[in-house]
N, C-alpha and C positions, 0 to 999 in steps of 0.2 A: 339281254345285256347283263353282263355279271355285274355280283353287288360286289362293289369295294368290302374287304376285311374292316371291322371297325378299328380304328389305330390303338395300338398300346399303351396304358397308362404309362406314365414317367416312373422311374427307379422309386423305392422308395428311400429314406434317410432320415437318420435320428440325428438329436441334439439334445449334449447335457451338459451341467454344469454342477461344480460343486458349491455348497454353501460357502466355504470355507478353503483354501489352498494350500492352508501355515498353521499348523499346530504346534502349541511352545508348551515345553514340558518344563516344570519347574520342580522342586523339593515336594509342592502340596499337587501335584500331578495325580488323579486319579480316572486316569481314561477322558475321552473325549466319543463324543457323536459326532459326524458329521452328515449332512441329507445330501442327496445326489436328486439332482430334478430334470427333467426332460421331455423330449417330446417327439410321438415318433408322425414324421412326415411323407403321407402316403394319399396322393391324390386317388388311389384305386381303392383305396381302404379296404386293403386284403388283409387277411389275419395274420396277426404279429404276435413276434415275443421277444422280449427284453430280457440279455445276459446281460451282467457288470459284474465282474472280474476286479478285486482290489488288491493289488500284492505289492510288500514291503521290499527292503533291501534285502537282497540276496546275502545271505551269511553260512558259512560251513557249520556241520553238526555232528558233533565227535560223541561217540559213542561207547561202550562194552559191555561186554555179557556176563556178568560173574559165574562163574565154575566153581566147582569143589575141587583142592586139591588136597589130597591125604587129610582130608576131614577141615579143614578150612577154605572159606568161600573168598576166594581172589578174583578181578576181573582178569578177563582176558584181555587178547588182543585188540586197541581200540580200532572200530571202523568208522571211516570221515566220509560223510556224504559232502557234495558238493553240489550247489544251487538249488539250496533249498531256502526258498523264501522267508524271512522271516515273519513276515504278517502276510495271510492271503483268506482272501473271502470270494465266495463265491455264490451270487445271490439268482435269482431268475424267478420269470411269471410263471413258470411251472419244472416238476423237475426235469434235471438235463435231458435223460434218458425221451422222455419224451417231444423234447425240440428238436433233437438232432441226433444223427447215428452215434455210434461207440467211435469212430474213425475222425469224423470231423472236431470230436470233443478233445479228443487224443492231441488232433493237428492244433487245437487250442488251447489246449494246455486250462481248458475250462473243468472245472471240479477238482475234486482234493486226491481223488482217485488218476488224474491225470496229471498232474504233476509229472514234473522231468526233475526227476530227484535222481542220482545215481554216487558211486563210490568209486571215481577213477583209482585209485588206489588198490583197487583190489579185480581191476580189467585187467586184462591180457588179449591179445591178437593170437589170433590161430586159423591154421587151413581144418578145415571141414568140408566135406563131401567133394572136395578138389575147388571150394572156394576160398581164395587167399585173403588174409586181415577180416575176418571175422573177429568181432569183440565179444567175447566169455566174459562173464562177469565170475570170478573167483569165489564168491559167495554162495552157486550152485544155488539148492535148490531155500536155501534160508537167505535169500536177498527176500523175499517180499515180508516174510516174520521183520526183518531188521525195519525195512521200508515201512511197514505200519509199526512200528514202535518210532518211526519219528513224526508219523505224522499221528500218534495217540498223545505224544507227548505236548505235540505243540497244542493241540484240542484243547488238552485237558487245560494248558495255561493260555486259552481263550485266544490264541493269535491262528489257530486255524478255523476255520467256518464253514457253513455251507449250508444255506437256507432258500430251499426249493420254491419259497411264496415271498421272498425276502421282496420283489420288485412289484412292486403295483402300481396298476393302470388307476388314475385318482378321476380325469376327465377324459372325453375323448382324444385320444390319444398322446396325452399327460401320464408320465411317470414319476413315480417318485423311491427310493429307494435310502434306506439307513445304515451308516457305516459304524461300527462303533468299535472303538480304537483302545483293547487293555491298559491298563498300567503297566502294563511290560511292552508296549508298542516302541519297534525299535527305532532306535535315530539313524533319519536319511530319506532318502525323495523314495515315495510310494509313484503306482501309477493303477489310474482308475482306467479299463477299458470296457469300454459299451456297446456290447456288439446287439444289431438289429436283425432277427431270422424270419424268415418265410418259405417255407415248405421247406424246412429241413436243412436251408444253408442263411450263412452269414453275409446279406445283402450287404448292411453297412457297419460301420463303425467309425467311433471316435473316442480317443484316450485324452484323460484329465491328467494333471500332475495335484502331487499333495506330498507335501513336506512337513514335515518331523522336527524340530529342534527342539535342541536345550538353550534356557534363558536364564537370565541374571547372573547369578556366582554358579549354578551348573552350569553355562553355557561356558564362559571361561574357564574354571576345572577341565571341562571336558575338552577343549582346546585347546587347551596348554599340554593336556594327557597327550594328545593324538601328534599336536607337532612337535613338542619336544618330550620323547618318553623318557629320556636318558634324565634330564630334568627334574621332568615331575616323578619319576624314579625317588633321585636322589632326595628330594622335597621332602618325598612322604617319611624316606628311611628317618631323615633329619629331625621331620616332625615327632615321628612314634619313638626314636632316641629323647628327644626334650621332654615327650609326653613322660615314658620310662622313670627320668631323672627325677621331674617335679614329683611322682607318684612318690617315689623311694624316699626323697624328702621330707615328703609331708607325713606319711608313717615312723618317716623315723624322730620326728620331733613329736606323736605322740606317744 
């Protein structure tokens, strides 16, 4: 009599949560942490690893190269990347390269190296080898020089990351993870995603939210800036005119 196959364990799946959902920036704003905690759920208790991927609002990144011209160094022509995060961290129980191929990490847009950063502004469509709408990137072979100057630059002012031991296993199968948010962390809704791997693919996943604000008299300032610019425009000219006058005054009565 044949033996029955023993049945397959159930899917595995993670859960997490943030400490915190609402960071408010004010004037004495110097960074924030925030912890990521979870738990990966796995009745086969096959071997795991934990991605969490944290990235800020998407903002453009205008750039130039300075040249020499006739002995003076002028920029060139600027290049504008477009969707480029402006806070992204990327954390995991070991590094990428060893969870997962170069292709799956690509499709995830996991690591600083994969990012989908590019410069529509300097694409163009072309037929190539008799294939039609191929997109060239105009930058030729100094797109990637350009591309690592935006992501050195974000490094160096701490909104880019990438820490291959960042996530640790604390109990059995408890995680815990640290975010930590610069003084230049920008305003607008972040998203936390936490993806769970086993043998090389991305079994599960679940995204957090986490918000950015400015509070008290920078939240208003900055409100007032965004919906009426023409406004706070005219505001500021108004004000730096008054400032001007009193200045002028006051030295000339000493």
């Amino acid at each position: 009599m044949p033996v029955a196959a023993p049945p397959e364990p159930p899917p595995a799946a993670v859960s997490a949560a943030l400490t915190t959902t609402n960071v408010k920036v004010t004037s004495s704003f110097r960074g924030a942490r925030i912890v990521l905690y979870g738990a990966v759920l796995d009745p086969g208790q096959r071997p795991s690893d934990v991605v969490v991927i944290v990235r800020g609002p998407d903002a453009p990144v205008r750039m130039a190269r300075k040249t020499r011209v006739a002995g003076v160094w002028v920029n060139s022509r600027p290049v504008v990347f477009e969707g480029a995060p402006g806070f992204y961290m990327a954390a995991s129980t070991r590094p990428l390269g060893e969870i997962a191929s170069f292709s799956t990490l690509r499709r995830l847009g996991a690591g600083v190296d994969h990012l989908r950063i590019n410069a529509p502004m300097e694409q163009r469509t072309e037929t190539r080898y008799g294939v039609r709408d191929v997109v060239v990137s105009g930058l030729g072979a100094d797109y990637l020089d350009w591309r690592r100057a935006v992501v050195r630059l974000k490094e160096e002012g701490g909104l880019y990351a990438a820490d291959s031991r960042g996530v640790s296993f604390v109990d059995n199968g408890l995680f815990k993870a640290e975010i930590d948010l610069p003084t230049a962390a920008p305003i607008g809704v972040y998203s936390a995603e936490i993806f769970l791997f086993q043998d090389g693919q991305p079994v599960s996943q679940r995204v957090r939210g986490l918000t950015v604000e400015k509070a008290g008299l920078e939240r208003m300032l900055y409100l007032f800036a965004h919906r009426r610019p023409w406004s706070y425009g005219l505001a500021s000219v108004a004000i730096a005119l008054a400032a001007g006058w009193a200045a002028s005054v006051a030295f000339r009565r000493n």
